[in-house]
NULUMDO-96721 format. One record per residue: x negated, y, z of N, C-alpha, C in turn. Coordinates in steps of 0.1 Angstrom, whole numbers, padded with zeros to 4 digits, always signed. Example, Ala and Ser with C-alpha at 12.3 -4.5 7.8 and 13.67 -1.06 7.14 Angstrom:
<pts>
-0132-0057+0078-0123-0045+0078-0132-0033+0078/-0128-0022+0071-0137-0011+0071-0129+0000+0079/
</pts>
This chain:
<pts>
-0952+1271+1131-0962+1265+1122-0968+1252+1128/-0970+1241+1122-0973+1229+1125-0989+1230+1129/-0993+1223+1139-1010+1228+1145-1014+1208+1140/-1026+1213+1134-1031+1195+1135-1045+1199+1133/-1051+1183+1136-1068+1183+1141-1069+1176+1132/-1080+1176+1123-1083+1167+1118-1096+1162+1117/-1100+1150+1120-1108+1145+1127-1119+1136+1113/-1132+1141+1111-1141+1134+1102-1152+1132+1108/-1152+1112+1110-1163+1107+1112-1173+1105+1103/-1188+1111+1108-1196+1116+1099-1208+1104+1099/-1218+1105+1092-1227+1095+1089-1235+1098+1079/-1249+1108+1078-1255+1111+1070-1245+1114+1056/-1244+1110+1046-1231+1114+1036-1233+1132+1033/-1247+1141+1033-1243+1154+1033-1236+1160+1023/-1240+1154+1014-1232+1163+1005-1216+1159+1005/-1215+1146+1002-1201+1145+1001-1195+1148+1015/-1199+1149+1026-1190+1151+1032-1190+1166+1039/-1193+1174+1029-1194+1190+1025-1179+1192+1016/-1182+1182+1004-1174+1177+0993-1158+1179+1000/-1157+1166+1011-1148+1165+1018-1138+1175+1027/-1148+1180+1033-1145+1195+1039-1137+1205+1026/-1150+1208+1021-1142+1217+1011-1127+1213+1004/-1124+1203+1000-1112+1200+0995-1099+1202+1006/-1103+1192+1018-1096+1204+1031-1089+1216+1030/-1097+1223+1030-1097+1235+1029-1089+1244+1016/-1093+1234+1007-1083+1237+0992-1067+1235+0998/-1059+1227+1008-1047+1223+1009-1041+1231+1010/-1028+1230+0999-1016+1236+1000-1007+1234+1014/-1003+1250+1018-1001+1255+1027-1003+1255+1037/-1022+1256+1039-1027+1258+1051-1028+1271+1050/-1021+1276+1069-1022+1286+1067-1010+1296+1066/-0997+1289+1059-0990+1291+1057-0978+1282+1064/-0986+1270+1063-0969+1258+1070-0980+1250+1079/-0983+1249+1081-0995+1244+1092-1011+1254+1092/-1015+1248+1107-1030+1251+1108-1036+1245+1111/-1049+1243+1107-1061+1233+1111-1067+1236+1119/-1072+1224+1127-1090+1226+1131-1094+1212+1124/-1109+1213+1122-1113+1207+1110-1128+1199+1122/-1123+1194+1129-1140+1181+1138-1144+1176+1130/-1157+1179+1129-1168+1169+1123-1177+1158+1132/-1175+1149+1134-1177+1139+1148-1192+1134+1142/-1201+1139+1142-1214+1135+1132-1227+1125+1143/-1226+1110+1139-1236+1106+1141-1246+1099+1137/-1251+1111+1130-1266+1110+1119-1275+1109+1131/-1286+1109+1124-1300+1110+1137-1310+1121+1133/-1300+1129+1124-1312+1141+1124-1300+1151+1125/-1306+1164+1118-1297+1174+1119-1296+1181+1104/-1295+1171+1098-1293+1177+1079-1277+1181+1077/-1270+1171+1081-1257+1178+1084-1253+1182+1089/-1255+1187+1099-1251+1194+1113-1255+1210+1104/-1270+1212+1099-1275+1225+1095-1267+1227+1084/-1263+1217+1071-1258+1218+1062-1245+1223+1063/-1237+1218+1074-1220+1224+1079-1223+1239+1084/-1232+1246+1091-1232+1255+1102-1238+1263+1090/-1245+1262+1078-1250+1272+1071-1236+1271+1055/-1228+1263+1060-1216+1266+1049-1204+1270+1055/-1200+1263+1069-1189+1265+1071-1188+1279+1085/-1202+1278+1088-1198+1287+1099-1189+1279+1115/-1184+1290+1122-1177+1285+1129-1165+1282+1121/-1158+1278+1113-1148+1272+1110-1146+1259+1108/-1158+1253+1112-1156+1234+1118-1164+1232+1133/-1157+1228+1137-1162+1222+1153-1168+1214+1152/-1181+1214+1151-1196+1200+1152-1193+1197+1164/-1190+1183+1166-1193+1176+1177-1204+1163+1177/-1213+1159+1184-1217+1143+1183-1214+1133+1193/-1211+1123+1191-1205+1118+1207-1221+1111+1211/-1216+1108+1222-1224+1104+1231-1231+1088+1229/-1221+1082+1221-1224+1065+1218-1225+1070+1202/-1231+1062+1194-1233+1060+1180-1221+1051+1173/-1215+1051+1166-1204+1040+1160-1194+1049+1154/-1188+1040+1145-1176+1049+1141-1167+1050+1149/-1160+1037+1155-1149+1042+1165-1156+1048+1177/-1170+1052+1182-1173+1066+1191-1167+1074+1189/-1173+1074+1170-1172+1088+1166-1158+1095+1162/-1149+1086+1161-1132+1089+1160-1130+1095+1176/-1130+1086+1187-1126+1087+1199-1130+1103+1207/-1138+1107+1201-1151+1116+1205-1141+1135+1197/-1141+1129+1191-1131+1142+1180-1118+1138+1186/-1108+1130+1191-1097+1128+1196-1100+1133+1206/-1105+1132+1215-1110+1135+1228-1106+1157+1234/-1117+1155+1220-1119+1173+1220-1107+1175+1212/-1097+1175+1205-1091+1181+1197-1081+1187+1201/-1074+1200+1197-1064+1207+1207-1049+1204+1202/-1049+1200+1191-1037+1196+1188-1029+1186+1187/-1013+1184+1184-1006+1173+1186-1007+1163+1179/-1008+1169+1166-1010+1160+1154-1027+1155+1151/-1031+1147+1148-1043+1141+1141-1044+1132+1132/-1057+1138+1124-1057+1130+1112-1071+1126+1113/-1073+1110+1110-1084+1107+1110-1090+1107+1093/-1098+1114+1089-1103+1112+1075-1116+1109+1072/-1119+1097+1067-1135+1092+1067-1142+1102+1059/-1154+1103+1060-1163+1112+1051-1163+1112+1035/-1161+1097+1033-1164+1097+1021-1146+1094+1013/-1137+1106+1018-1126+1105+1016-1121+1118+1006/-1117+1118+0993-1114+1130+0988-1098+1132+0988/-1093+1146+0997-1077+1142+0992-1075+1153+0981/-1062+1148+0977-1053+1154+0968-1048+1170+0976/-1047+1182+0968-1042+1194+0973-1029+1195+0982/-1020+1187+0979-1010+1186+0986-1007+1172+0999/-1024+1166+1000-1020+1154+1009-1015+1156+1023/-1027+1168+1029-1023+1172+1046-1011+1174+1043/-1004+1183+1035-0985+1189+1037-0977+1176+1036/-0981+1168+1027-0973+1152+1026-0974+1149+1040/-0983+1152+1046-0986+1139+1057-0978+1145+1065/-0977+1158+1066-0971+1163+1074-0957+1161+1079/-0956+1158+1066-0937+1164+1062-0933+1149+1065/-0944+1137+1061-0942+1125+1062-0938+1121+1075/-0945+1125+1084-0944+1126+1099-0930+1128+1103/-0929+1139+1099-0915+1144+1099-0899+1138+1098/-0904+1135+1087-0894+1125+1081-0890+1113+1087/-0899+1103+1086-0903+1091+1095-0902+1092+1111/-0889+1092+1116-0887+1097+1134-0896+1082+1137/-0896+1069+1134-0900+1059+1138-0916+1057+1136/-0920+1065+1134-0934+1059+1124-0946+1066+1140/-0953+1056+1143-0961+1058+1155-0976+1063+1143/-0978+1054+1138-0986+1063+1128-0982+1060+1113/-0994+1067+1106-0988+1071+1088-1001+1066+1081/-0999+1062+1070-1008+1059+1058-1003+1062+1048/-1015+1063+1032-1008+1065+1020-1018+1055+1014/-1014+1060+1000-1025+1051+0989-1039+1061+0992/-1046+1045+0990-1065+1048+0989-1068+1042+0978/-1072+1054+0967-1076+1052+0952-1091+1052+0951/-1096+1040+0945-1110+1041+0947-1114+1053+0934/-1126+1055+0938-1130+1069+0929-1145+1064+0923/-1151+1063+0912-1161+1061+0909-1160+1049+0913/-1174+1041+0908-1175+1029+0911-1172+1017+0901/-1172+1002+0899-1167+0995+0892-1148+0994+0895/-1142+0996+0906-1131+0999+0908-1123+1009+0905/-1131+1020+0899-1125+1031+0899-1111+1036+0893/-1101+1042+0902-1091+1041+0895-1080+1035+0897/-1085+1018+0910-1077+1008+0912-1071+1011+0927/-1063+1006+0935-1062+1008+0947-1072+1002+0955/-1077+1010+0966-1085+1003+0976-1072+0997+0988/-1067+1006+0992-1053+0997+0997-1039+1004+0995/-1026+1001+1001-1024+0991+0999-1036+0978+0987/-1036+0963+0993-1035+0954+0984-1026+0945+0986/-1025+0938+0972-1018+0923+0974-1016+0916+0989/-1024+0917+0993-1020+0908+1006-1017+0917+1019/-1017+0929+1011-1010+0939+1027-0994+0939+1028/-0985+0933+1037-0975+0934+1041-0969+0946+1037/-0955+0949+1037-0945+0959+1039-0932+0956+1037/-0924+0964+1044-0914+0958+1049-0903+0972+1048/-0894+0972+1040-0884+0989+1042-0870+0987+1044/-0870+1000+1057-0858+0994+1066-0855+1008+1066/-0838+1012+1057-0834+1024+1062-0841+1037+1055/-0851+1033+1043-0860+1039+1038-0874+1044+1046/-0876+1034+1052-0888+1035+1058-0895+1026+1055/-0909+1026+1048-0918+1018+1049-0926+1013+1058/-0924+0999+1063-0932+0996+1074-0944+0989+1070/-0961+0988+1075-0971+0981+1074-0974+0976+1085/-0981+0965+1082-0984+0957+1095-1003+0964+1097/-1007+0972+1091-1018+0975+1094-1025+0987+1085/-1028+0995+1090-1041+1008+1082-1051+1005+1086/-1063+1005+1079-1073+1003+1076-1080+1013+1076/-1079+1023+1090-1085+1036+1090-1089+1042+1076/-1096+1049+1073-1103+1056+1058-1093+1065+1059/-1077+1072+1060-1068+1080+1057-1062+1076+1070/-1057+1084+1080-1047+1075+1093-1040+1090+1098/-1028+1093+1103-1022+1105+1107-1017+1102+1121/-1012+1101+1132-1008+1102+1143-1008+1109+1153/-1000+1109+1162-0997+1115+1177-1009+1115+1183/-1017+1128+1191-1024+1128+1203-1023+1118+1212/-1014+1125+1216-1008+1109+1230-1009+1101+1228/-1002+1093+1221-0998+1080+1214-1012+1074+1213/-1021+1080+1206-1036+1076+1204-1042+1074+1216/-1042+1083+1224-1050+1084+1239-1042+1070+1245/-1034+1073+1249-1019+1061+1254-1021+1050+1249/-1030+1046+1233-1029+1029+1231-1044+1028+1239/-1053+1036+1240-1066+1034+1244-1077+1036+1231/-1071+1045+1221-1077+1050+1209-1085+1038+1204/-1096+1040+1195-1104+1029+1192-1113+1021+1196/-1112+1008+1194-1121+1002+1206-1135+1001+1200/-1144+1008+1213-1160+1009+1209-1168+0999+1211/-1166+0988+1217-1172+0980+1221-1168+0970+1209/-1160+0963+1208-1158+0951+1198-1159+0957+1188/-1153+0963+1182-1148+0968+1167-1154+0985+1161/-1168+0989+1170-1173+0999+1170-1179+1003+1159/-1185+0993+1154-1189+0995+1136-1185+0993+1125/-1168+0983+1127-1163+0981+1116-1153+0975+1123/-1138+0972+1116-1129+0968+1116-1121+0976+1128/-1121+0985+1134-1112+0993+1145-1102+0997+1139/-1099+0998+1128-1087+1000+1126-1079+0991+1125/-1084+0974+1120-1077+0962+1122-1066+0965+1137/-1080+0962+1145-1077+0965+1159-1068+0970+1169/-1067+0989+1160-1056+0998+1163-1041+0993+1161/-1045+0992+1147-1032+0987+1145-1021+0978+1152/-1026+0966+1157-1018+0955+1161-1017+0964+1176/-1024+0970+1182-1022+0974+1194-1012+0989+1192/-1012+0992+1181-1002+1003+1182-0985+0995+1180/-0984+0983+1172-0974+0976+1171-0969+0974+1187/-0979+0969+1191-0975+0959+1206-0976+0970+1217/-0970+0979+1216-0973+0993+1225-0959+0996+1220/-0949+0994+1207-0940+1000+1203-0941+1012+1191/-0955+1013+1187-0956+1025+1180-0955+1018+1165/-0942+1018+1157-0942+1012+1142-0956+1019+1135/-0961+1013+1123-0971+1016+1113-0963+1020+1104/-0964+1034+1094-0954+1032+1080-0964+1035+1071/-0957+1029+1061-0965+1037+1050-0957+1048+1038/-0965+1057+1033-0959+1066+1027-0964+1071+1012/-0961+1063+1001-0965+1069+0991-0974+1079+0983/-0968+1096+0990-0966+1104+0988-0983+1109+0995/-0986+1105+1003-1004+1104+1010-1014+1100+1001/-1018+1108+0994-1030+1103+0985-1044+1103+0986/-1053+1094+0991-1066+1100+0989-1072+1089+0980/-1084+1097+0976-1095+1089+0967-1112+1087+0972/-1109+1069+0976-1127+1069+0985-1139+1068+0972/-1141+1071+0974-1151+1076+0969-1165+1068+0972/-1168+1059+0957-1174+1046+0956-1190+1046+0959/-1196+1055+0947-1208+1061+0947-1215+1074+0960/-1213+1067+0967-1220+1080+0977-1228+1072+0987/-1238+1080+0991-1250+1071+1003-1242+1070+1022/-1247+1060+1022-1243+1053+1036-1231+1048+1041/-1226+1042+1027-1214+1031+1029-1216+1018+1038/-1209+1016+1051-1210+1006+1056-1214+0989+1050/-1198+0995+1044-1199+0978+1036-1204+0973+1025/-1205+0990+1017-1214+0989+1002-1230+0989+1004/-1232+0988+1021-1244+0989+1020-1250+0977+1025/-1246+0967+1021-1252+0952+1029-1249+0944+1022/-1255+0936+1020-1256+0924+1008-1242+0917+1012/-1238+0910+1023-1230+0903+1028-1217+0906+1035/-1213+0919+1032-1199+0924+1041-1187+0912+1041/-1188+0900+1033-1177+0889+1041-1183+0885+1053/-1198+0883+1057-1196+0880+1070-1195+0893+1080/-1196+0900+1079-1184+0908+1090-1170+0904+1088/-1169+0908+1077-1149+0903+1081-1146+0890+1082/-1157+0879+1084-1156+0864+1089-1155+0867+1103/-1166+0874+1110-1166+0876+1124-1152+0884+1127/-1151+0895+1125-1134+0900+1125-1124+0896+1125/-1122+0885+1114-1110+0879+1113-1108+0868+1128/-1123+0864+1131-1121+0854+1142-1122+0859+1155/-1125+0873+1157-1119+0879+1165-1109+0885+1173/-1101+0886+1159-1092+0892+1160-1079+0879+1163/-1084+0871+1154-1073+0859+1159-1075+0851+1174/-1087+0855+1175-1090+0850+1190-1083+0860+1200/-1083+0875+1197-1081+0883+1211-1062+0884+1208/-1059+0880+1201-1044+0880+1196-1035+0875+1194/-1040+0861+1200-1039+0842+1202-1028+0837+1188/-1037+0838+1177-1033+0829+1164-1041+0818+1165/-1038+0807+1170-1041+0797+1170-1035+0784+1163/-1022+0786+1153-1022+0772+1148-1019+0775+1134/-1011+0765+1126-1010+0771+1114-0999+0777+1108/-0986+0783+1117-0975+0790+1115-0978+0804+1110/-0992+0807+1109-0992+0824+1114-0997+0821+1092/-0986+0823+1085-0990+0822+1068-0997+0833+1068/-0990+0844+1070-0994+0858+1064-1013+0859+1067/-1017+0854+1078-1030+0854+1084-1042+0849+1073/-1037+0835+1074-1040+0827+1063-1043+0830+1052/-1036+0838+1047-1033+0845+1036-1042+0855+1034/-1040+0860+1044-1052+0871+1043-1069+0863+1043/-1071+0851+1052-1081+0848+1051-1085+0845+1035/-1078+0840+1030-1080+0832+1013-1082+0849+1006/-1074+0855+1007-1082+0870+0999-1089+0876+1000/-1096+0872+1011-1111+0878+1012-1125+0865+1012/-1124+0855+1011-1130+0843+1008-1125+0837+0995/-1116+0840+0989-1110+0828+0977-1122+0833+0965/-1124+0845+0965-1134+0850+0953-1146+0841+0950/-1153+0839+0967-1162+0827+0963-1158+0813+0958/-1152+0806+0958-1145+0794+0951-1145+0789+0962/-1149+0776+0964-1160+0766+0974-1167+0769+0981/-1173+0778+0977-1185+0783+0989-1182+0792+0994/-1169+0795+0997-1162+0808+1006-1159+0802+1017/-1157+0788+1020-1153+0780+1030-1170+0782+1043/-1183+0784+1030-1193+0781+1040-1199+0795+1040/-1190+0807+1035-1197+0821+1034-1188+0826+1047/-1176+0813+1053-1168+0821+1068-1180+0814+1076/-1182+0805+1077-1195+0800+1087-1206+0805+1090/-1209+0809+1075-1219+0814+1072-1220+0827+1085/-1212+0836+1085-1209+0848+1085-1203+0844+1101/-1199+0838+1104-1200+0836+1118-1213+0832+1127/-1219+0825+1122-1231+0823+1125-1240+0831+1123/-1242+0841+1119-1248+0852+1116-1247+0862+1129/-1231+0860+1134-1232+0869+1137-1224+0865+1153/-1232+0851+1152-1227+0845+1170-1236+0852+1181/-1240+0855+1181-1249+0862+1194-1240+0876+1203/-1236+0881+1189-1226+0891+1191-1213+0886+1198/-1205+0874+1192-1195+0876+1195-1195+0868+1208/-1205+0859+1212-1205+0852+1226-1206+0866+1233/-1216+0875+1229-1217+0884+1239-1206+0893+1244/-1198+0897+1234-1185+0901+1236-1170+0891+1243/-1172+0879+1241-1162+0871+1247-1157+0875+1261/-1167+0876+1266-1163+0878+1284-1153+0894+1285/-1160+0901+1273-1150+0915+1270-1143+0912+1268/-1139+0904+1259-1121+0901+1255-1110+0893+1262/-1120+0887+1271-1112+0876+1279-1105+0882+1286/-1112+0894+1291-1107+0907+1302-1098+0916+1299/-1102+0916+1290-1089+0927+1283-1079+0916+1280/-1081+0909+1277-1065+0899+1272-1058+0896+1285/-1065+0894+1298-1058+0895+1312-1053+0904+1313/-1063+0914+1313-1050+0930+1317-1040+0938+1305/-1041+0930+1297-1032+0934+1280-1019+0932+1286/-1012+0948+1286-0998+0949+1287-0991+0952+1271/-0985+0940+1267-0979+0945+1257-0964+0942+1259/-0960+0958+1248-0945+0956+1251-0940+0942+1245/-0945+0942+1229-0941+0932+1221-0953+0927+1216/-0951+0912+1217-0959+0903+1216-0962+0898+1202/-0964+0909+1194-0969+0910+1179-0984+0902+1175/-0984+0894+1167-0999+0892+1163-1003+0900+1153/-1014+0894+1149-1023+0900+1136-1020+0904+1128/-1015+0909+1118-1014+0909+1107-0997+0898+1106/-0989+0898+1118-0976+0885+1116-0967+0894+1120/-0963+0908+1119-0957+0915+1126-0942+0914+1123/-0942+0909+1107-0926+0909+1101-0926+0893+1103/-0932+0885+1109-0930+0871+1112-0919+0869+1120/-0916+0874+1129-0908+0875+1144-0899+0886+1140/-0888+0885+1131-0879+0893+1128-0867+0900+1141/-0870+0892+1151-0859+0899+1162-0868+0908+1168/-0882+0903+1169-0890+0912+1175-0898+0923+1166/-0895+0926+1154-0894+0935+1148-0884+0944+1152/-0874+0937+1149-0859+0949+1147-0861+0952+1160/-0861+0950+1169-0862+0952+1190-0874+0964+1182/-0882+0963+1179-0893+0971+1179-0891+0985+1173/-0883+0985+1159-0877+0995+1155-0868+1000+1158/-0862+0995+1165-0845+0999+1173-0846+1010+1184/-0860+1005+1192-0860+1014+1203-0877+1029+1198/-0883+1026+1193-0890+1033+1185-0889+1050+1183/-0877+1053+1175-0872+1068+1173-0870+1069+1193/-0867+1068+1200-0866+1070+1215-0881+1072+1220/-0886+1065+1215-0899+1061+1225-0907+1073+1214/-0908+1080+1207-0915+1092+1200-0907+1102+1202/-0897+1105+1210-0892+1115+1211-0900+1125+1215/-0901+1123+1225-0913+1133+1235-0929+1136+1226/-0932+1130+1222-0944+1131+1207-0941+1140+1195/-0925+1139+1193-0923+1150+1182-0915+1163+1185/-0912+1162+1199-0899+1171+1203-0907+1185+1199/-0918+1191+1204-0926+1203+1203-0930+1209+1188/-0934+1197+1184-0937+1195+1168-0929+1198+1156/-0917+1189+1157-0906+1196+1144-0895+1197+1151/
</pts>
């Protein structure tokens, strides 16, 4: 029987992420073709959900709180404690489908190359409701051999290896502690050897309408992903104008404003300069001691097609020892 952890970073959200749990718990063939443990990584500042889980679920979820406040704490913190091979990270405000954990599972399976797994995120409620939250338009993929490859998950649904996770240096708390760590993961799971795939068959629905949405909760969420984007291109050295795919991405998340998307990236960097000077001397440091296998950038991973195929070639080898126990 297949053992997996599954890991929910919490954030006031009580009810829905009760909601969440419970649907868990609905999956076909738990119990039967796999077993759970079910971490609740909760960093609220009171104890409404902590009381609210322990007077529904009992011991049947592992309350943890980490020690630092953030979401990638609060991922790293449930990776940390979790006893199993497999993990899945599932944001709170995440509903799956009855059969998503066994998909993911079997997904895993299937996929010998795939360092980690993603599916579709269907927004739920809301003025989107219904549409994809991702994949979007401007997310890459690439299928080799019937495998779907992406150049990036965007945490909210994410499945991977223990190891592999611990091994890339899991989420980074310091830069990308409140948002964008899965940008982050990703490129460093590429440049470690571990492919991204994606898999259809993984369905969840985020769920629009619920209290303490990061980015639904701030008048201005392009300037975080202004500062992000320039982070990321900074610690990952895209520096000229070959890198399209990048580009591309920037205009999809600024083109909505017309003209004044040009001064809502400024805008939004300037906002939020204090931070990133303060962090520079962090990344400078880590870009010194950054051992990567393959010299992947941002979001350019099918850019460098020799250094793709090199990437996927040796891959099924390099997860052997990650799945040998497992399937």
């Amino acid at each position: 029987m297949k053992e997996v952890s599954i890991i929910i970073p919490a954030f006031k959200r009580v009810g829905q992420t009760l909601k969440t749990l419970d649907l868990l718990f609905l999956s076909n063939g738990l119990d039967e073709e796999f077993m759970v443990e079910i971490i609740v990584s909760d960093d609220s500042l009171d104890n409404k959900l902590k009381d609210a889980i322990q007077k529904k679920f009992g011991d049947k979820i592992v309350y943890s709180q980490p020690n630092k406040k953030g979401i990638a704490s609060s991922k790293n913190n449930g990776a940390k404690i979790a006893r199993f091979p497999i993990l899945i990270f599932c944001d709170s405000d995440m509903e799956v489908e009855k059969d998503t954990v066994l998909n993911t599972i079997t997904a895993l399976e299937k996929h010998k190359t795939a360092g980690a797994i993603g599916g579709q995120v269907i927004w739920r409620t809301g003025p989107k409701d219904g549409e994809h939250d991702r994949p979007r338009k401007e997310d890459r993929m690439i299928t080799v051999d019937k495998t779907t490859y992406t150049e990036a998950i965007y945490s909210r649904y994410i499945a991977t290896y223990r190891d592999v996770f611990l091994e890339v240096g899991g989420y980074d708390e310091v830069v990308f502690n409140m948002r964008g760590e899965g940008s982050d993961l990703s490129v460093r799971y590429w440049r470690a050897g571990y492919p991204l795939v994606f898999d259809e068959s993984l369905i969840v629905h985020h769920v629009h309408e619920v209290e303490g949405g990061i980015i639904r909760g701030v008048a201005h969420p392009e300037w975080g992903i202004a500062k992000d984007l320039l982070i990321l291109s900074y610690k990952y050295d895209i520096s000229d104008d070959k890198y399209k795919n990048f580009v591309g991405t920037v205009i999809a998340n600024f083109e909505k404003f017309g003209p004044e998307g040009y001064y809502r990236i400024v805008e939004g960097i300037g906002k939020n300069l204090d931070f990133i000077c303060k962090v520079k001397p962090i990344i400078d440091d880590n870009k010194a001691k950054m051992k990567a296998q393959y010299d992947f950038k941002f979001l350019e991973i099918f850019s460098d097609k020799n250094l793709f195929e090199r990437c996927l070639k040796a891959a099924d080898k390099k997860l052997q020892n990650s799945r040998k126990n497992i399937f």
